[in-house]
C-alpha positions as CSV (number, residue, x, y, z in Angstrom):
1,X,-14.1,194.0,84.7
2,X,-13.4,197.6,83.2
3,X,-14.3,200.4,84.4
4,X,-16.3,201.3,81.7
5,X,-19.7,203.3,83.3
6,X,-22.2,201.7,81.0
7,X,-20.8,198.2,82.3
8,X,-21.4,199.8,85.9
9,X,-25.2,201.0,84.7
10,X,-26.3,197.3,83.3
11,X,-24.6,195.4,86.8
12,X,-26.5,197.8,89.0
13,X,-30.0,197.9,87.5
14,X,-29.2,193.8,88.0
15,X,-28.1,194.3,91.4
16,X,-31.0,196.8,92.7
17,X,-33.2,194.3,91.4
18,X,-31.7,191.5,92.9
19,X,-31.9,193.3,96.3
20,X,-35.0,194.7,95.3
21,X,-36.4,191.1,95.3
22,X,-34.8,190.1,98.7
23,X,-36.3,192.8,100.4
24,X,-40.1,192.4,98.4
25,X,-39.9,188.4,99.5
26,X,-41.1,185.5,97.2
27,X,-44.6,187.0,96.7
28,X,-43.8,190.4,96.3
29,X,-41.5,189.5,93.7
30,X,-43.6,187.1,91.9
31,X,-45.9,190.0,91.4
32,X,-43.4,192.5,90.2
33,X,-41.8,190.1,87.5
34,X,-45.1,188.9,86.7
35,X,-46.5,192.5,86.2
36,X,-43.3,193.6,83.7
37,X,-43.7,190.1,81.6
38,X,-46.9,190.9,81.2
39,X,-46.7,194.7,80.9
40,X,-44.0,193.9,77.9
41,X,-46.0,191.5,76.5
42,X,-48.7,194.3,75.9
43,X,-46.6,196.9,74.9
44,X,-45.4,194.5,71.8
45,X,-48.8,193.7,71.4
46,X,-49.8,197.3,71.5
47,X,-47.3,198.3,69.1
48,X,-48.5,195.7,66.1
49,X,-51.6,196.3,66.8
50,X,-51.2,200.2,66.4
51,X,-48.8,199.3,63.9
52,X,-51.2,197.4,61.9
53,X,-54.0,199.9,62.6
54,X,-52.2,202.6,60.9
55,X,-51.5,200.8,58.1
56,X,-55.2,200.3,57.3
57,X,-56.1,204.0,58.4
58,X,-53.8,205.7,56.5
59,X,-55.1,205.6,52.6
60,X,-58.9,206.5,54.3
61,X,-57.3,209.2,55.8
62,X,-55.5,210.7,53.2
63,X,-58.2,210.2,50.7
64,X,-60.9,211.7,53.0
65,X,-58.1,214.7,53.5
66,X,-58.4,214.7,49.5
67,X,-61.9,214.8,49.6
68,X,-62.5,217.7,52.1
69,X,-60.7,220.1,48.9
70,X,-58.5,221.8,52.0
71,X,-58.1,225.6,50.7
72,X,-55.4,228.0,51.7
73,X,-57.2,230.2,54.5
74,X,-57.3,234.0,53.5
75,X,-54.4,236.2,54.6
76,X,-56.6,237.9,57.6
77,X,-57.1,234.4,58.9
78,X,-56.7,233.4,62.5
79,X,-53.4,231.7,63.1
80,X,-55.6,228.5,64.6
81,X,-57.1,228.5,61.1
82,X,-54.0,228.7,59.2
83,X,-52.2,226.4,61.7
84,X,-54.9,224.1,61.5
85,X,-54.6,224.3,57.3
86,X,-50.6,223.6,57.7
87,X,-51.4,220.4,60.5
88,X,-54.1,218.6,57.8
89,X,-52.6,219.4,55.0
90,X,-48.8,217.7,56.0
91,X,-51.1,214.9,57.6
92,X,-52.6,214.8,53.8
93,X,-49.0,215.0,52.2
94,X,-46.7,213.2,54.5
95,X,-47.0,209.4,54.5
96,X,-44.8,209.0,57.4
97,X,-46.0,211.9,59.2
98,X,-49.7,210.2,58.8
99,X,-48.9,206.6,60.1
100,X,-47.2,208.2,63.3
101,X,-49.9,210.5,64.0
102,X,-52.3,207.6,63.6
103,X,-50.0,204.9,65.6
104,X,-49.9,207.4,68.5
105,X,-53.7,208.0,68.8
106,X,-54.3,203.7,68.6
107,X,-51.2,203.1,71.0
108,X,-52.2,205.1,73.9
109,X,-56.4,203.9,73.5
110,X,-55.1,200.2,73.4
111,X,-52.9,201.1,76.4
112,X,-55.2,203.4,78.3
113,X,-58.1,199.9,77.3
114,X,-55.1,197.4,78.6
115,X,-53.7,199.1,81.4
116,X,-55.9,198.1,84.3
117,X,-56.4,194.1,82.0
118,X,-53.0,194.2,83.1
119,X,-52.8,195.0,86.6
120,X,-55.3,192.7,87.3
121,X,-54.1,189.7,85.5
122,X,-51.0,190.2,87.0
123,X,-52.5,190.0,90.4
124,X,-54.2,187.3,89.9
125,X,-51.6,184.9,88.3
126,X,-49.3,185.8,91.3
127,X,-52.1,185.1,93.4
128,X,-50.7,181.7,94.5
129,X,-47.0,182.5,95.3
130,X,-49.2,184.6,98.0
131,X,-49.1,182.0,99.9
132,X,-45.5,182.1,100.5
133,X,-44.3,184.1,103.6
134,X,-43.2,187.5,103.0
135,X,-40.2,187.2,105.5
136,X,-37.9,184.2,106.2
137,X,-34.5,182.7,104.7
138,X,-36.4,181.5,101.7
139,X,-38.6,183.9,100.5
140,X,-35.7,186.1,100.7
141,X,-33.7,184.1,98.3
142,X,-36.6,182.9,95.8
143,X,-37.0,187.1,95.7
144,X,-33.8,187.5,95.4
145,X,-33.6,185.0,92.6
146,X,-36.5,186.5,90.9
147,X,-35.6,189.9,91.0
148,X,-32.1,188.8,89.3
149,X,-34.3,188.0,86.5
150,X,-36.3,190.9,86.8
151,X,-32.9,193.1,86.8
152,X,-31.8,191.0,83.9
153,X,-34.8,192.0,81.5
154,X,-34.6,195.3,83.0
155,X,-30.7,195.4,82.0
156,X,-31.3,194.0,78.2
157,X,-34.2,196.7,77.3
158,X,-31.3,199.5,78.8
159,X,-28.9,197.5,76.1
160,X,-31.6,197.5,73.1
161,X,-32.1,201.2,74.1
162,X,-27.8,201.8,73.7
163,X,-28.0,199.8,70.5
164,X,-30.9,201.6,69.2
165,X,-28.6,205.0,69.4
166,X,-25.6,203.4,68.0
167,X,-27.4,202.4,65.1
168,X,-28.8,205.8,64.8
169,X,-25.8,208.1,65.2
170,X,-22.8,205.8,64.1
171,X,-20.9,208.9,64.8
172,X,-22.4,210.3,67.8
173,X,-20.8,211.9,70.7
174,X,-21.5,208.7,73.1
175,X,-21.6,206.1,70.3
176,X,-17.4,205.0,70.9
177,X,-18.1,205.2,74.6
178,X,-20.8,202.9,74.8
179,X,-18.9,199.9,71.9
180,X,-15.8,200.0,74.4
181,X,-18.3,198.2,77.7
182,X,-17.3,194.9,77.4
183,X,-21.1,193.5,79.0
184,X,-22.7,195.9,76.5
185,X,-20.8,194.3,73.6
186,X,-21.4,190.9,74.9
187,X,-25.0,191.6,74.9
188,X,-25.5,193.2,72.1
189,X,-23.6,190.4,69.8
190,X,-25.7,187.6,71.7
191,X,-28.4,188.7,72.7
192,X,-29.7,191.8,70.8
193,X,-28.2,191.6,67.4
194,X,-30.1,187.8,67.1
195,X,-32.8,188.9,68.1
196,X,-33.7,192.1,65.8
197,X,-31.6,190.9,62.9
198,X,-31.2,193.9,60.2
199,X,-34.7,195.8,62.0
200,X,-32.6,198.2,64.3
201,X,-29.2,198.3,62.1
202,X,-30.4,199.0,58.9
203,X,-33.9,199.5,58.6
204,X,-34.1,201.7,61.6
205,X,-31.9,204.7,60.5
206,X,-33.3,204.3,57.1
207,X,-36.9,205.0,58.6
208,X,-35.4,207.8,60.5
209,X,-34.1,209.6,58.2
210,X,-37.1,209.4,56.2
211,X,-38.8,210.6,59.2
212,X,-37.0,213.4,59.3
213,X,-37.2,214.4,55.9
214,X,-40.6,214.8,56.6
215,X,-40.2,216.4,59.9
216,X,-38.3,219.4,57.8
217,X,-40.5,219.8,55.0
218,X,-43.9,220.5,57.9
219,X,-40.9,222.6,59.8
220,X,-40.6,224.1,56.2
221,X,-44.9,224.7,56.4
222,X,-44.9,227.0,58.9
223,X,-44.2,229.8,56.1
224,X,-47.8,229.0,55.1
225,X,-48.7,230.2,58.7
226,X,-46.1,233.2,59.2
227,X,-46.6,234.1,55.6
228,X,-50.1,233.8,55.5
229,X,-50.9,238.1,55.8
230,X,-49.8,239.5,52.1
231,X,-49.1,242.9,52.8
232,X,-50.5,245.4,50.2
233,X,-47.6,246.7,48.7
234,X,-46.4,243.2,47.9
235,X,-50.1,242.6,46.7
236,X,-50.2,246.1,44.8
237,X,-46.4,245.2,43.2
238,X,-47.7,241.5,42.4
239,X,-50.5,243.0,40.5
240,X,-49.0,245.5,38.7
241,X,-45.8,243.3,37.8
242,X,-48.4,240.7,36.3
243,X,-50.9,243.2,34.7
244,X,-50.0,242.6,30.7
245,X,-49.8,238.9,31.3
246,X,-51.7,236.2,30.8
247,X,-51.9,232.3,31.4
248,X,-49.7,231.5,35.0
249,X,-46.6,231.0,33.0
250,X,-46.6,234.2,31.9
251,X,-47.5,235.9,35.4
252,X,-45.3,233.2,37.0
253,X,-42.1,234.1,34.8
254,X,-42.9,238.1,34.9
255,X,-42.5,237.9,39.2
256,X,-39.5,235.3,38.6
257,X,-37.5,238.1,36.6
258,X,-38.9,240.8,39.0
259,X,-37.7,238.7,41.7
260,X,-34.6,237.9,40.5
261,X,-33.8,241.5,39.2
262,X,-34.6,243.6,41.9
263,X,-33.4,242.0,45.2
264,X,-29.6,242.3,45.7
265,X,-28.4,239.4,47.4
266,X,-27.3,239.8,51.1
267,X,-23.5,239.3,51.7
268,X,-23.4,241.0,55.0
269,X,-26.4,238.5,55.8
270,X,-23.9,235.5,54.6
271,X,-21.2,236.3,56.8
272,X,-22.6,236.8,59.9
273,X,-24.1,233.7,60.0
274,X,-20.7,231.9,59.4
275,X,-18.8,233.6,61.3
276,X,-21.0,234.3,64.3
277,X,-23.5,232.4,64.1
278,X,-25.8,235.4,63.8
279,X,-29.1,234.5,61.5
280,X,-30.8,237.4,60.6
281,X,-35.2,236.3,60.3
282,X,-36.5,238.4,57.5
283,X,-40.2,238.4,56.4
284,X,-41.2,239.3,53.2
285,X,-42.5,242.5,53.6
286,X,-38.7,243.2,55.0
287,X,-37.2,241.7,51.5
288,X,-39.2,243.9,49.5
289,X,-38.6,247.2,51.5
290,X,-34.8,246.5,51.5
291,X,-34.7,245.0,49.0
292,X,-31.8,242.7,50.0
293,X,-32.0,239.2,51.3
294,X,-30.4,235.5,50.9
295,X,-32.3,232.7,48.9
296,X,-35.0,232.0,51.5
297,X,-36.2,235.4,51.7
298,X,-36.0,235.5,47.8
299,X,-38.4,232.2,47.6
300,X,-40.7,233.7,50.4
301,X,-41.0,237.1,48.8
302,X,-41.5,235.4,45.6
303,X,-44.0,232.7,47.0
304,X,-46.1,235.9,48.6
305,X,-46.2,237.4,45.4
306,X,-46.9,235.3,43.7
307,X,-50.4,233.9,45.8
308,X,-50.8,237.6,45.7
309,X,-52.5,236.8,42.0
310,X,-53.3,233.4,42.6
311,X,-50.5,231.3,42.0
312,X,-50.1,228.1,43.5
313,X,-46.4,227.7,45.1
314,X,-44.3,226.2,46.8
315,X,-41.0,226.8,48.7
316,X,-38.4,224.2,48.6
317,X,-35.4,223.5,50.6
318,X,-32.3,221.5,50.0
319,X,-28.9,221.9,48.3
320,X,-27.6,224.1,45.7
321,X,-24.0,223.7,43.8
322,X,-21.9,226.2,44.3
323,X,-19.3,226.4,41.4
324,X,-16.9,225.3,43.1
325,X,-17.6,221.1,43.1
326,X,-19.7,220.9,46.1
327,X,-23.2,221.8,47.5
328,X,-24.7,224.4,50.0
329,X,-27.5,225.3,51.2
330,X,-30.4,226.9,49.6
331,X,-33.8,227.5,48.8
332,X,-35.7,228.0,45.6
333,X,-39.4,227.7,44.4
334,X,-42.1,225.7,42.6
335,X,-45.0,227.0,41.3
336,X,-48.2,225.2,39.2
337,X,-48.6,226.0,36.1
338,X,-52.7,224.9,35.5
339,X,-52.8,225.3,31.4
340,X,-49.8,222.6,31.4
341,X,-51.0,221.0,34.7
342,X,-47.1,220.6,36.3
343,X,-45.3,222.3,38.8
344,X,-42.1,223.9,37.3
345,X,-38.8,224.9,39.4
346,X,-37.5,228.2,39.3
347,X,-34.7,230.0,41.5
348,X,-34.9,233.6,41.7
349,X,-31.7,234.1,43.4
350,X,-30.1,232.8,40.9
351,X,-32.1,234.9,38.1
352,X,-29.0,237.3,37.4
353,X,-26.8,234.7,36.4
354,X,-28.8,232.7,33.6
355,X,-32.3,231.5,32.9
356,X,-33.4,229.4,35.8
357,X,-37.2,229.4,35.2
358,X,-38.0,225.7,34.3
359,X,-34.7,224.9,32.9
360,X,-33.4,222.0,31.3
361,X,-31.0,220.4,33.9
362,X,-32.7,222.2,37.0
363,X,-32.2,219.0,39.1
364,X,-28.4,218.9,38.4
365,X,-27.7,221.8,40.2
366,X,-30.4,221.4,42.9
367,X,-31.2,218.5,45.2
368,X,-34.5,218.8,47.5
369,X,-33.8,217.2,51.0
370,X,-37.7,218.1,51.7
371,X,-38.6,221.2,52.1
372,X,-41.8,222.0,50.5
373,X,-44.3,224.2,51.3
374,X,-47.2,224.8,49.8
């Protein structure tokens, strides 16, 4: 047997169990394995079920989201009002975000409905095992025997749990740890593997990384809430910037080149996040007064200006190329044009070095991983 500690884990939770079971007796034991089949029957129920219930929910919600016209609260808003705008307007926008905020709320009311079912039906199934004595050579062993079982089941959800995070992080700190236990390997070839096919392998790290592209773009939101307050000389320059102009292209492209022309881009701000790990949280307000930043404070700046004079917009974050054959970090905008009804792309930080206001070939040099905000 090696020595590996996972293989240690899965032969204890069987032991406990199996002494667990010796010490409850025949009835006791009954009871117990009779109350986790059960219990794990429900919980698969309970996950179709809220599984399926999403499903159907999901297109109501979102339309009646649609429906309720959701507008941007006013800068002076509460932060409950504008958190509440960011919450129902990713729940409107998200697909993924929707279906598990609604499979949550029907799990826990089918399990909170089936919870006591449970209990009692457990109780009375093992109702005639109680007729068994509690002490004695025999009950002893049929609980022992039982609670082997009971370990066993206990042991394989463990496994499915280890599989789970193998097949989630390939790479991950423990992943090599856990493949070298010889019991985990056996069980997960003969046991888990059959039983889940391609579900937990390949369809479960596709889901989560599409679960966490969403999770960034509503982490990505909470500029609507910390950048909800325009401050009046961002307001005052937005106005005056866009005074001659008319139609939102115009305004929109005026603020791009204002933007992009008067912000110096932060070097200092660069470097000390690389090589300390020191990440400097500027506002807008703190952009325009020092008039330095990176390219997220240039797309926030730009995204309050521009709502300064109505503009819809967005900020988005994902990967920019650097010159040098690869990609980086960075953030840019989107903004709604209504007289062409289209969002174009535009990157401000990257005004000074060309025309990057709905250029042709924007997405060549630009990949979103999800941030939007808007």
């Amino acid at each position: 047997m090696d020595a590996n500690l996972v293989t240690w884990i899965l032969l204890i939770v069987v032991l406990f169990s199996l002494l667990q079971g010796a010490r409850r007796g025949a009835s006791g034991s009954v009871k117990q394995l009779l109350f986790f089949l059960v219990s794990a029957v429900v919980a698969i129920i309970a996950v179709v079920v809220a599984a399926l219930a999403a499903t159907s929910m999901s297109p109501h919600l979102q339309n009646w989201l649609i429906d309720q016209s959701l507008e941007r609260p006013s800068p002076d808003a509460s932060f409950f009002a504008q958190f509440g705008y960011t919450v129902l307007t990713g729940l409107r926008d998200l697909p993924l975000l929707r279906f598990a905020a609604l499979f949550l709320v029907f799990h826990i009311v089918f399990r909170l409905l089936t919870g006591l079912v449970t209990r009692i039906f457990a109780s009375v199934v093992s109702f005639p095992f109680s007729i068994v004595p509690s002490g004695g050579a025999v009950s002893r062993t049929v609980g022992g025997v039982i609670g082997t079982a009971l370990g066993a089941g206990r042991a394989l959800l463990f496994t499915a749990v280890l599989f789970a995070y193998c097949a989630l992080f390939p790479q991950g700190p423990l992943t090599d740890y856990i493949q070298q236990s010889s019991l985990y390997r056996e069980v997960a070839t003969e046991v888990i593997r059959p039983a889940t096919g391609n579900l937990i392998e390949d369809q479960l790290p596709v889901f989560a990384q599409a679960m966490s592209s969403e999770l960034d773009q509503l982490w990505q939101k909470r500029y609507d809430v910390i950048d909800a307050e325009l401050p009046k000389d961002i307001v005052q320059a937005a106005i005056s910037v866009t005074a001659n102009k008319t139609g939102d292209e115009e305004k929109a492209r005026a603020l791009y080149e204002w933007v992009g022309s008067r912000i110096t881009y932060d070097d200092d701000k660069v470097r000390a996040y690389e090589d300390e790990n020191d990440w400097w949280e500027q506002d807008p307000e703190q952009t325009f007064t020092t008039r330095r930043g990176v390219c997220i404070d240039y797309s926030r700046l730009y995204a309050s200006m521009a709502r300064a004079v109505d503009l819809d917009v967005r900020v988005i974050t994902g990967l920019g190329y650097d010159g040098r054959g690869g990609y980086g970090a960075h953030a840019w905008n989107e903004v709604y044009l209504s007289e062409q009804g289209r969002w174009v792309s535009l990157d401000s930080t990257w005004a000074k070095t060309g025309n990057w206001f709905d250029s042709p070939g924007f997405t060549d040099t630009h990949i979103r991983q999800g941030g939007l905000v808007g």
